[in-house]
C-alpha positions in Angstrom: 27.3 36.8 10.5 30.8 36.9 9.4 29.7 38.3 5.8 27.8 41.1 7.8 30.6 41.7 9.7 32.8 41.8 6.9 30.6 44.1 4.8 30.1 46.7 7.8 34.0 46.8 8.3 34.5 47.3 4.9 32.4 50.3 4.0 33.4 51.7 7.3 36.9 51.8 6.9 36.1 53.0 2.9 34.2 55.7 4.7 36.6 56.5 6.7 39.1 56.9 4.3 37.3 59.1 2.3 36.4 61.6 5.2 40.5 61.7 5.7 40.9 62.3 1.6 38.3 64.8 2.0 38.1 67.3 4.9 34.7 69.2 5.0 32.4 70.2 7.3 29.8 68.3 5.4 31.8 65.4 4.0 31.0 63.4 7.0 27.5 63.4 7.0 26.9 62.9 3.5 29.5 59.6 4.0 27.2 58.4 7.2 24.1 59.0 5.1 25.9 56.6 1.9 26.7 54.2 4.4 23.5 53.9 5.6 21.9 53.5 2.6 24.2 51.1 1.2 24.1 49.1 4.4 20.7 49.2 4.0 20.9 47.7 0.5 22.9 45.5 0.9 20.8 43.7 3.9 17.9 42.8 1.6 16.7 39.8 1.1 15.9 37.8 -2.3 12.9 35.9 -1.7 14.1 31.7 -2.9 12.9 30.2 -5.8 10.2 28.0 -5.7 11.4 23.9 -6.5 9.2 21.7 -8.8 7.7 19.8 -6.0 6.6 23.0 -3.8 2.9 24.0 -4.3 2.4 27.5 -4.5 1.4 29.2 -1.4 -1.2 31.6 -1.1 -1.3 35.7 -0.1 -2.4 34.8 3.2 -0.7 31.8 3.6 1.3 31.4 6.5 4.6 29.1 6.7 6.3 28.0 10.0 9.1 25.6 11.0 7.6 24.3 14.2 5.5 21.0 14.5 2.1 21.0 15.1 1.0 19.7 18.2 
């Protein structure tokens, strides 16, 4: 949480120093879009490598962390 936090502050306060370097009507809105998109990015996921002693799981294989009952 802090990392996301720490990213979102960051390329806010980059965006918002380039819209003060910058003044333009459509500076703005082209620096929200870049944001957006990097923020967007950045969020993704890399799926784990698979260990040694894992089996491979299957297309429709479905994986959960609860205990069956």
């Amino acid at each position: 949480m802090i990392r996301v936090a720490a990213w979102t502050g960051g390329l806010f306060a980059v965006g918002w120093g380039i819209c003060h370097l910058f003044p333009g009507p459509f500076v703005e809105p082209v620096v929200l879009l870049a944001l957006g998109t990097t923020l967007f990015l950045v969020s993704g996921r890399v799926a784990a490598p698979a260990q040694d002693g894992e089996p491979a799981r299957g297309a429709g294989e479905v994986t959960t962390t609860r205990a069956a009952r």
